[in-house]
Structures are given as C-alpha cells and as structure tokens.
DRENPA-3360 file (N, C-alpha, C; in nm, 2 decimals, always signed):
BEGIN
1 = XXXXXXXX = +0.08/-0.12/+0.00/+0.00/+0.00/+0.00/+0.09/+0.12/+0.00 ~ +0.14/+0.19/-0.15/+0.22/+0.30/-0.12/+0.18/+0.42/-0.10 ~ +0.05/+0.40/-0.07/-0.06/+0.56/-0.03/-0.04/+0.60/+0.10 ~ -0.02/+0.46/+0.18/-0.10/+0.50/+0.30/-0.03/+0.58/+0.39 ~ +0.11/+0.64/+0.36/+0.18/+0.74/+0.37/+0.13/+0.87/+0.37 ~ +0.03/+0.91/+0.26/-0.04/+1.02/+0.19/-0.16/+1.03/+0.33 ~ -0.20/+0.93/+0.36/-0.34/+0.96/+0.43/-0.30/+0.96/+0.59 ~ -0.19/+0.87/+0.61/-0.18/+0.82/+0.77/-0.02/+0.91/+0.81;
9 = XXXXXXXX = -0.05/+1.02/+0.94/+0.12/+1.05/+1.02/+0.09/+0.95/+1.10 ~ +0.24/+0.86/+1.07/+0.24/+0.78/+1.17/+0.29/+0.82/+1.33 ~ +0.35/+0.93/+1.27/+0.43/+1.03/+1.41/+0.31/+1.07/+1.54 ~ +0.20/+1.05/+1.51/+0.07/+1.10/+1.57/-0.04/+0.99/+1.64 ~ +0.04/+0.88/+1.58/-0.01/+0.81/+1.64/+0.03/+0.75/+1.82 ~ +0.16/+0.80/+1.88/+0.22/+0.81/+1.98/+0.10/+0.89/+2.07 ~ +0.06/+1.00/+2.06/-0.05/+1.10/+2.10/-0.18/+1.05/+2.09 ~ -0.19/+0.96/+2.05/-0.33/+0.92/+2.10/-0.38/+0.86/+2.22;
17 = XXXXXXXX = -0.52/+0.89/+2.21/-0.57/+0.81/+2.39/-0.58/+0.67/+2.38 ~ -0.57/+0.66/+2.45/-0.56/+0.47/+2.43/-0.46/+0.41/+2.40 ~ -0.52/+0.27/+2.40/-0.33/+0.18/+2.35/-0.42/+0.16/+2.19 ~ -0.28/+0.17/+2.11/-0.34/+0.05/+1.97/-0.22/-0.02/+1.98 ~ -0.22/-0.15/+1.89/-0.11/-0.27/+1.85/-0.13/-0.27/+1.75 ~ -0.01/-0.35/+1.66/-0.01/-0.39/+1.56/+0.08/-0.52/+1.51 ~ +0.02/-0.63/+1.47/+0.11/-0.74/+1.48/+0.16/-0.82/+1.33 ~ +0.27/-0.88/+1.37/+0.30/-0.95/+1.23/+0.43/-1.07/+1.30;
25 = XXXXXXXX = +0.43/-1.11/+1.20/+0.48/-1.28/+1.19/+0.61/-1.26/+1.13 ~ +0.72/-1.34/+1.21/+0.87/-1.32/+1.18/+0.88/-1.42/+1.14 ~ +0.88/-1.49/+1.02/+0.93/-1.58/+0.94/+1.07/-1.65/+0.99 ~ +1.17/-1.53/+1.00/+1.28/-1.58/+1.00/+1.31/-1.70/+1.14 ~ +1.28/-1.59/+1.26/+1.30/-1.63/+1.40/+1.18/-1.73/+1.42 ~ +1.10/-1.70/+1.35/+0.93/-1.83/+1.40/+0.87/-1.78/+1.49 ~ +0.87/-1.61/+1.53/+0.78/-1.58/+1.59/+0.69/-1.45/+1.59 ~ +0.59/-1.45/+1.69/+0.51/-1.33/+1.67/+0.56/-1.20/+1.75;
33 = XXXXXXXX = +0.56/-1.06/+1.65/+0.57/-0.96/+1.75/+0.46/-0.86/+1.73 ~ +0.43/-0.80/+1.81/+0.34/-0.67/+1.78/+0.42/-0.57/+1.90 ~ +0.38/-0.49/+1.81/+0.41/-0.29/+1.83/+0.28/-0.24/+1.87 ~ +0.37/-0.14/+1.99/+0.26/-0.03/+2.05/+0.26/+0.08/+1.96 ~ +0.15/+0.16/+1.98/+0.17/+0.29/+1.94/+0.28/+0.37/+1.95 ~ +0.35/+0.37/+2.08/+0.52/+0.42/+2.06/+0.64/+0.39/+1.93 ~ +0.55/+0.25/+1.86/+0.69/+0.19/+1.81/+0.63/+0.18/+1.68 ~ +0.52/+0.20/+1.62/+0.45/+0.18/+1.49/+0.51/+0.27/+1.39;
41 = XXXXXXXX = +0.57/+0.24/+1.27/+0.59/+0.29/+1.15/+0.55/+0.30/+1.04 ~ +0.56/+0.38/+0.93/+0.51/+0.30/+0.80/+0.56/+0.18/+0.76 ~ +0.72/+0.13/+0.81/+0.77/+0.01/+0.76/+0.66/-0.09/+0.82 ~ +0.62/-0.07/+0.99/+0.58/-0.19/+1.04/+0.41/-0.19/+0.97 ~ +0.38/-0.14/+0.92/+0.28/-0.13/+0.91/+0.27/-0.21/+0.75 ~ +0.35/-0.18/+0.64/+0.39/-0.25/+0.60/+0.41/-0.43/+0.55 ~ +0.48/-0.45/+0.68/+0.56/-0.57/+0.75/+0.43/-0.62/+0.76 ~ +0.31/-0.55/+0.83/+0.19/-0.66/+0.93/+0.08/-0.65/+0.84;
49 = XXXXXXXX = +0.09/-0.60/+0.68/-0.01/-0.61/+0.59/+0.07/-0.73/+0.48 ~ +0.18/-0.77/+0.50/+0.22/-0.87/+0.38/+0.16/-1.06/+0.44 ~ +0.08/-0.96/+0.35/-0.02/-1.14/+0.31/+0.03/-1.25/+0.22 ~ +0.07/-1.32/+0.29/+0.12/-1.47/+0.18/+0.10/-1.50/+0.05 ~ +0.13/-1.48/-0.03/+0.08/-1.51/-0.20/+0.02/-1.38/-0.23 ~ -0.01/-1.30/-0.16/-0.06/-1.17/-0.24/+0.07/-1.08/-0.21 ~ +0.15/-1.01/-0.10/+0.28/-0.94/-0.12/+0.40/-1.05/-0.08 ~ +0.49/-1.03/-0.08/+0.63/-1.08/-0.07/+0.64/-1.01/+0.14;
57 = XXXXXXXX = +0.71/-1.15/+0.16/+0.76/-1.13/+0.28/+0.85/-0.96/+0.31 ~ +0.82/-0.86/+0.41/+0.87/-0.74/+0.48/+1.00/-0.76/+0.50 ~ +1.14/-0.70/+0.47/+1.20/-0.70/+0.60/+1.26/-0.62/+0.66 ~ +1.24/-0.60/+0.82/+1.25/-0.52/+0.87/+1.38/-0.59/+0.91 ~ +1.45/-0.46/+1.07/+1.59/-0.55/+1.09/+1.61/-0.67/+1.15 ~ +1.56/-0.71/+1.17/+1.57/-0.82/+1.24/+1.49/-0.94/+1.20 ~ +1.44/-0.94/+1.05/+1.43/-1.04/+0.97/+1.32/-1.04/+0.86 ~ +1.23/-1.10/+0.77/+1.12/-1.09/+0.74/+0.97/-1.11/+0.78;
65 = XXXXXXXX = +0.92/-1.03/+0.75/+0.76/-1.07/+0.82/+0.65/-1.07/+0.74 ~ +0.58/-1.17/+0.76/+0.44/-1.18/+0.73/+0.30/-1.13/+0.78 ~ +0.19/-1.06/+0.74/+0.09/-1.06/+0.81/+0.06/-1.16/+0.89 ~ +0.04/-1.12/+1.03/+0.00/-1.18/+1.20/-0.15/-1.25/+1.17 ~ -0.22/-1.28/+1.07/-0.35/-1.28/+1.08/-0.30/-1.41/+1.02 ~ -0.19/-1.40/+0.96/-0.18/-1.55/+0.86/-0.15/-1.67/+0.95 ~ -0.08/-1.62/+1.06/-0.06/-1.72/+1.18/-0.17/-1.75/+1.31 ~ -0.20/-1.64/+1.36/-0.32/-1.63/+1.42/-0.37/-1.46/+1.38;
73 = XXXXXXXX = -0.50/-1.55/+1.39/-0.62/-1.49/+1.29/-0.68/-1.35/+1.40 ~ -0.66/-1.35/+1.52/-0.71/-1.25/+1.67/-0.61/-1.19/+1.75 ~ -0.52/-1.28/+1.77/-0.42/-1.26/+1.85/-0.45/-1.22/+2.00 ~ -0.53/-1.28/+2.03/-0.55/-1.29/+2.18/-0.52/-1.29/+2.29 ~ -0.40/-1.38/+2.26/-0.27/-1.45/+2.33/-0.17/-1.33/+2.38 ~ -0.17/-1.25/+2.31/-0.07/-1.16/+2.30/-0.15/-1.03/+2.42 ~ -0.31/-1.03/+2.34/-0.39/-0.89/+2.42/-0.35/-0.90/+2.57 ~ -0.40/-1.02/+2.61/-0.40/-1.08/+2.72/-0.28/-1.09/+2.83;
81 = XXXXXXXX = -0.17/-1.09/+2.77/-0.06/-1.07/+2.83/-0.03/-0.96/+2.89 ~ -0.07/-0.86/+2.81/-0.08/-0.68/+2.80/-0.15/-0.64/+2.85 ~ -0.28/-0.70/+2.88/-0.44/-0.67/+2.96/-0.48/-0.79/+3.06 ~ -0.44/-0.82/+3.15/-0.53/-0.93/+3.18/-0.65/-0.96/+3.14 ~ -0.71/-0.85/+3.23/-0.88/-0.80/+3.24/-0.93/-0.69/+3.14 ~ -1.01/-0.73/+3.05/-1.08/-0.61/+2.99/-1.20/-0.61/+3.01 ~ -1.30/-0.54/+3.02/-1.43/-0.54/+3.06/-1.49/-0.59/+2.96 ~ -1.47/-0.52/+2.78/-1.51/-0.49/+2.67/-1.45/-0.58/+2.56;
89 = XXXXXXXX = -1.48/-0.69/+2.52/-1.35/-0.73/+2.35/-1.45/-0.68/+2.23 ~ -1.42/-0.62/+2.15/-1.51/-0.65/+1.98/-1.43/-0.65/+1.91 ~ -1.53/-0.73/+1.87/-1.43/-0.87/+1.74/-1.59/-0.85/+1.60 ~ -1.49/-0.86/+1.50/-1.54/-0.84/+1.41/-1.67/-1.01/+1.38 ~ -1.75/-1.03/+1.38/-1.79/-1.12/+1.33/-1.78/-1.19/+1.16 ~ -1.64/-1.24/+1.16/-1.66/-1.27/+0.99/-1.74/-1.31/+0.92 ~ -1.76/-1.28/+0.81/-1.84/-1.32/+0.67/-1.80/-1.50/+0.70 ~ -1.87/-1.61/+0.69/-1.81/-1.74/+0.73/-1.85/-1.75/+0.52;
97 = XXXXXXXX = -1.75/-1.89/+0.52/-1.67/-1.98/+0.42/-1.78/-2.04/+0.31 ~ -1.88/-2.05/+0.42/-2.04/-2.10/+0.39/-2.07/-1.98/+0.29 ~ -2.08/-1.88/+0.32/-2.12/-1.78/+0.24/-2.06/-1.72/+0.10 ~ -1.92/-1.72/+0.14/-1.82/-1.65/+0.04/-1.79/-1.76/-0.06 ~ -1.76/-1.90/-0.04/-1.77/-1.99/-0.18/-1.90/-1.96/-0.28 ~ -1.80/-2.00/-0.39/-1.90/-1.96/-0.53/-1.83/-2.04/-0.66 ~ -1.93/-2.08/-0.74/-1.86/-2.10/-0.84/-1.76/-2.00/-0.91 ~ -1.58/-2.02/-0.90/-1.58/-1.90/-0.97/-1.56/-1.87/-1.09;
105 = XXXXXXXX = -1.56/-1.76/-1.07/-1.64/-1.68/-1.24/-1.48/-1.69/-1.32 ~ -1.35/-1.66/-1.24/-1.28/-1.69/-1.32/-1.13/-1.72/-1.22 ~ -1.02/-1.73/-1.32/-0.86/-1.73/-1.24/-0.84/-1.68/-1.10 ~ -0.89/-1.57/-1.11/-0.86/-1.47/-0.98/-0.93/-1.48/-0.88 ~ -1.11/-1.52/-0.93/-1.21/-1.53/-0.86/-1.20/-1.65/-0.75 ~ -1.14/-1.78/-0.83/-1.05/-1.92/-0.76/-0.96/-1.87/-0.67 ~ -0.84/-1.76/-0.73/-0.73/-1.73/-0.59/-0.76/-1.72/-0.51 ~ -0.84/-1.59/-0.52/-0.89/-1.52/-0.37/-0.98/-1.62/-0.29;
113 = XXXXXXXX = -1.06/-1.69/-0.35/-1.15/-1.75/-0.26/-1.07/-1.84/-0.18 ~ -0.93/-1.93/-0.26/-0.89/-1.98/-0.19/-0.81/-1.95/-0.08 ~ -0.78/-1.81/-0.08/-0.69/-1.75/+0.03/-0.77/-1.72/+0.14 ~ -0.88/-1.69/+0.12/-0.99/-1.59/+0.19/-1.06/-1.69/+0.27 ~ -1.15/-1.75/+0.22/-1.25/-1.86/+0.28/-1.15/-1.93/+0.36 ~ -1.03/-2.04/+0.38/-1.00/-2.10/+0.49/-0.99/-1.97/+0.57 ~ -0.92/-1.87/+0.57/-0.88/-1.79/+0.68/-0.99/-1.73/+0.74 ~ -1.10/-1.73/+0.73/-1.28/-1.67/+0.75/-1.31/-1.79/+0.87;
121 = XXXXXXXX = -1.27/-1.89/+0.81/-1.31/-2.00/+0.93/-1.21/-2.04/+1.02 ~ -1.09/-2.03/+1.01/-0.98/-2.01/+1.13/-1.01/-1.92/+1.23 ~ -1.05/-1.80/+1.14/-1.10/-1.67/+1.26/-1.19/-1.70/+1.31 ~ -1.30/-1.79/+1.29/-1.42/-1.84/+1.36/-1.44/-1.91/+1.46 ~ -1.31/-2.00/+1.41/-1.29/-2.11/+1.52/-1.19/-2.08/+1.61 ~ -1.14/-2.00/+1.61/-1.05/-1.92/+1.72/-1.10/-1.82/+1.79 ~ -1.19/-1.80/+1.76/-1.29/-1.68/+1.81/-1.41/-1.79/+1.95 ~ -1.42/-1.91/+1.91/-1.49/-2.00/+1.93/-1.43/-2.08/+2.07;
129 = XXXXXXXX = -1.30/-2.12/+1.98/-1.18/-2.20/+2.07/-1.17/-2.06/+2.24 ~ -1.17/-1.95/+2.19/-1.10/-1.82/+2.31/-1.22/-1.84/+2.42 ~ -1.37/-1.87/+2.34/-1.45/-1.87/+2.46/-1.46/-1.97/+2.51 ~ -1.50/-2.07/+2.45/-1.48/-2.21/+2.53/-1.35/-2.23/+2.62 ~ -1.27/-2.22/+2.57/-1.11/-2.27/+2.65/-1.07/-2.14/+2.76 ~ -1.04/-2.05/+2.68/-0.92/-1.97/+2.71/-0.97/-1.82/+2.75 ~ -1.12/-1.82/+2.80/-1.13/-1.65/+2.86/-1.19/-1.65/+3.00 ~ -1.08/-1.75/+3.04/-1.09/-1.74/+3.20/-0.99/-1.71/+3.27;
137 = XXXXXXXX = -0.96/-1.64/+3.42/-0.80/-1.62/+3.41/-0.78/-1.75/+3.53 ~ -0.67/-1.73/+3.61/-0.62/-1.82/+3.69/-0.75/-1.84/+3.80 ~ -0.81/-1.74/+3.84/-0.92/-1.82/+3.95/-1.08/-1.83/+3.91 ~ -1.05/-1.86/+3.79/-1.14/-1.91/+3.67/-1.24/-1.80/+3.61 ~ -1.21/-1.66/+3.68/-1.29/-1.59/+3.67/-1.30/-1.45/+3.49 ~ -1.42/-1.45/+3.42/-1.40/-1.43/+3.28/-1.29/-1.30/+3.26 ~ -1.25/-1.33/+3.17/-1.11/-1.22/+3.13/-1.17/-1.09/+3.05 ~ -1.30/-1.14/+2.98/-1.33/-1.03/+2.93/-1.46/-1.08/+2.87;
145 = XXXXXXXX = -1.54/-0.97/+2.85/-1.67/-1.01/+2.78/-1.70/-0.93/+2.60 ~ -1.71/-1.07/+2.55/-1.69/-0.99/+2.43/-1.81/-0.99/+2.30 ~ -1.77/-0.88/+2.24/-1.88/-0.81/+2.22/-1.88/-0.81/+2.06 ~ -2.00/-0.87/+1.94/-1.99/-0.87/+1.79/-2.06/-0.82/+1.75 ~ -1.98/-0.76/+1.65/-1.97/-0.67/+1.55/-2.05/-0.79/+1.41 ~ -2.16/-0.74/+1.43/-2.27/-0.87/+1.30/-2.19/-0.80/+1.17 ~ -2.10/-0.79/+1.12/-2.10/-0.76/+0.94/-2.20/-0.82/+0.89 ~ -2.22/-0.95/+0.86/-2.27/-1.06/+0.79/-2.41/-1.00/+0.76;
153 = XXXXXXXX = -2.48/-0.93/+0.86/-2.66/-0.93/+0.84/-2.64/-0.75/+0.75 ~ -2.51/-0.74/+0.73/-2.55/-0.62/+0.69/-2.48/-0.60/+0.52 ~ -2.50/-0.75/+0.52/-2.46/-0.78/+0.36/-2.58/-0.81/+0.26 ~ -2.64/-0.76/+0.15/-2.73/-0.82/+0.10/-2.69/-0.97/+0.04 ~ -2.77/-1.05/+0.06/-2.74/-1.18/+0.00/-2.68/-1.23/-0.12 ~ -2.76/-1.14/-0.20/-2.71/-1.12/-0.35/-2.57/-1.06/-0.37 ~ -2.54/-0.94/-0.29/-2.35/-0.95/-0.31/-2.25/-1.04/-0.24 ~ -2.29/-1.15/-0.15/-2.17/-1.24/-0.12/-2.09/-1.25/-0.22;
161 = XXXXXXXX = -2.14/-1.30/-0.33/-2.06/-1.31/-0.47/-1.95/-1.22/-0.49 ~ -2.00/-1.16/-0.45/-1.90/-1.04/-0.49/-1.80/-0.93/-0.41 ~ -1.81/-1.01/-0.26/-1.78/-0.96/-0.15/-1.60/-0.95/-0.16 ~ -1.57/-1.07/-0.25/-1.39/-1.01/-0.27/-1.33/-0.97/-0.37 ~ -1.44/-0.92/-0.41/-1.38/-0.83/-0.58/-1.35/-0.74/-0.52 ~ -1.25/-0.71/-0.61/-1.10/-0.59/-0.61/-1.16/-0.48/-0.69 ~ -1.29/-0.39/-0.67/-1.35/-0.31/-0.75/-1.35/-0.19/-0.65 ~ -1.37/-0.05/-0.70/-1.43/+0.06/-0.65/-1.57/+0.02/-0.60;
169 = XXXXXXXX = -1.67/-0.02/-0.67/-1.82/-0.02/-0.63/-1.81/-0.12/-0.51 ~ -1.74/-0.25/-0.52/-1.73/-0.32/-0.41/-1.70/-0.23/-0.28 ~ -1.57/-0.19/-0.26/-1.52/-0.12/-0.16/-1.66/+0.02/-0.11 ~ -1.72/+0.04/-0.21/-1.81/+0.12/-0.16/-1.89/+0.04/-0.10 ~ -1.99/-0.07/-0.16/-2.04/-0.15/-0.08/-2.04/-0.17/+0.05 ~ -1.89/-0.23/+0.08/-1.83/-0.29/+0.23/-1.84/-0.20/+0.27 ~ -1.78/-0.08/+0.22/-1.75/+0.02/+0.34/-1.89/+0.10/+0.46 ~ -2.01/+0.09/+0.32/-2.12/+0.15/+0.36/-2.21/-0.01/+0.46;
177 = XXXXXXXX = -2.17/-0.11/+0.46/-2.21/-0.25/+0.54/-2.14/-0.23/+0.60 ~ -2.03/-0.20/+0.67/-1.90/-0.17/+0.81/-1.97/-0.07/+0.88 ~ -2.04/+0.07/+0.83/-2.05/+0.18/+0.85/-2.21/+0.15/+0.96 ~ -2.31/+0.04/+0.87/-2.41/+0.05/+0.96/-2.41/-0.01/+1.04 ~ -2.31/-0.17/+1.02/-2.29/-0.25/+1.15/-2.25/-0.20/+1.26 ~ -2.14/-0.10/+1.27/-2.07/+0.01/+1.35/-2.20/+0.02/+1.44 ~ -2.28/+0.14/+1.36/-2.42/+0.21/+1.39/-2.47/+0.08/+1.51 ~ -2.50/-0.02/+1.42/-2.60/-0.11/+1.51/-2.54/-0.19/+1.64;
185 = XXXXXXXX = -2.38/-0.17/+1.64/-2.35/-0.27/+1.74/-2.33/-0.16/+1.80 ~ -2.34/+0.00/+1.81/-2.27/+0.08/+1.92/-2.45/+0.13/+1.97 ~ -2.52/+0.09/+1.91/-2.68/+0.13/+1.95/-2.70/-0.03/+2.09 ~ -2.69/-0.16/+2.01/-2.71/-0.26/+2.05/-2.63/-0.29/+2.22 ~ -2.50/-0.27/+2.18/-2.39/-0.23/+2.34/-2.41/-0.08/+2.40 ~ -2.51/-0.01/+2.38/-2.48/+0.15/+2.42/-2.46/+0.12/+2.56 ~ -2.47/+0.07/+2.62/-2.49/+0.04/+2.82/-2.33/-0.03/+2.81 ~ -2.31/-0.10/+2.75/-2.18/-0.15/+2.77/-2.05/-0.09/+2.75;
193 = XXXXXXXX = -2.12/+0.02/+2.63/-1.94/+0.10/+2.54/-2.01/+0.24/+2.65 ~ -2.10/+0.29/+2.73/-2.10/+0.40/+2.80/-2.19/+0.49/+2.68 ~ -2.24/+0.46/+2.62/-2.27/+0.56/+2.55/-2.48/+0.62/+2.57 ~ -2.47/+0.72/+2.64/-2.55/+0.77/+2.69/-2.68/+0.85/+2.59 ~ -2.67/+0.88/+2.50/-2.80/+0.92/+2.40/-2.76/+0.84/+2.33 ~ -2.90/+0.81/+2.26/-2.94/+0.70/+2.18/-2.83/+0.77/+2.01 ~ -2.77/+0.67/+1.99/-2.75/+0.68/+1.84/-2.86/+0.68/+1.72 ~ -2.87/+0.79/+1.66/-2.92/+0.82/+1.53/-2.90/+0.76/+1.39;
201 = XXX = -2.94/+0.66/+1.34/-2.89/+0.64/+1.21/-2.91/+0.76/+1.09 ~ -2.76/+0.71/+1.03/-2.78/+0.81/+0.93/-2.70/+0.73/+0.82 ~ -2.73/+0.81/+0.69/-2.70/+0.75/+0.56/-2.58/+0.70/+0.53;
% end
C-alpha cells in the first residue's frame, strides 16, 4: 500500500488516547511480534499487511515478516498478556466460508477464494476455541466479555458473490455495510461502550 503514507502520520499516532497494536509474523525467528503505538511505523505497518501469495515477505531489521493474521487470525494471546482484564473485547464477526464460496467466475475469482474462505473459518474457530477454552483467568474468573460486530446481516445476500472483488463499487459496498454494522452494534452495546444518547442512524 504506497498511499498509506499520503493519508496516515504515523508520528501522531504516539498522541493518542488509548493503547493500539499492531502485529505481524517473523518468518525468520518463528515468531510473533506486535508494536505499540510508541513503536509503529510505515515500515511496520507495511511488515503486518504482507499477506502470503498476495505481497512478498517485509524485512525489517531483524528479519522478514508476514501478516499476523496468517498465523493467528485475533491474537488474543498476545492482548492478554498486555491486559489481563478487559471489561469490553469487539471482534469483528466474519463473513463465514459458507457464504463466500461460489462457483468461480474466473482465475482470480478461484485465488482469492482460496486465500480468503480457509482464513474466514480459522477466525471463527479461534474466536470459538478463546470462549470455550481460554477466557478465564487463573481463579477461573471471565477475562473479558466480548462483544460482535454482525458484518454478515448487513450484507445483501445477493452481493456475497462479490464480496472479494478488487472493484471501486465493491469497496463502496463494504465500506457502507461496516459503516451500519458500526451504527447497530454501538446502539445494541450502548450500556456497555458507555454511551449515553441514543444513536441516530444516518445514511
């Protein structure tokens, strides 16, 4: 992405409230690292968007890296070390594998589905595995309560098909289906995210 320079100071991101991370996969060493807001660059940013078969492994100094999502799909493991306790998790609810296969229409249509759909159900089933197993802490008590983000109901049926085309009209699509889910999950949690007048939909 050699835009994202044009749109994003990464210098500013130090100044913000809150923590963010950002993670990615060290090929070399076999392991995962993620960056705080103190330590985020355009390189690592970079580094934590090279997706397997679509860009070529990053390297930064200390070796090459792959997008973090290709190894684990939430990174949990990592939150949790950093957080014990959160009150709040939201997690995107993925589009599942069910939906997104299709006959495809051509060469490209085959790639992507093949990159896309297993990784849709890894994030499902790790999202799955974190509640069943792993969101309790040592005196068994829950680590966090977590909270979805429905994408999926805010897809018309008729564009699954076409949910990973590489188009302008697509990206408008998604973006305006992200935009209401937002809407409906910060109306749906208002008591939980604090949020005191009712949210308004708007176009």
């Amino acid at each position: 992405m050699p835009f994202i320079e044009q749109v994003v100071d990464f210098s500013k991101l130090q100044s913000l409230p809150g923590e963010f991370y950002l993670n990615a996969y060290n090929i070399s060493r076999g392991e995962m690292r993620c960056w705080d807001k103190r330590e985020i660059t355009h390189e690592h940013f970079l580094a934590a968007l090279s997706f397997p078969f679509i860009y070529p492994p990053y390297k930064l100094e200390d070796g090459y890296y792959i997008e973090g999502a290709a190894i684990d799909t939430l990174n949990f493991k990592r939150l949790f070390e950093l957080h014990p306790h959160i009150d709040y998790t939201i997690v995107f609810d993925v589009l599942g594998s069910d939906k997104l296969l299709h006959p495809p229409r051509n060469l490209y249509d085959a790639w992507v589905q093949s990159i896309i759909a297993p990784l849709t159900e890894i994030a499902r089933d790790d999202l799955r595995l974190f509640q069943a197993l792993h969101n309790r802490d040592e005196s068994g008590q829950p680590r966090t309560e977590v909270l979805k983000i429905d994408f999926d109901a805010h897809i018309r049926r008729e564009g699954f098909r076409e949910e990973l085309d590489w188009s302008f009209s697509n990206l408008s699509r998604l973006y305006d289906a992200g935009y209401r889910a937002g809407q409906d999950t910060a109306r749906r949690y208002a008591r939980e995210l604090g949020l005191k007048a009712p949210l308004q939909m708007t176009a």
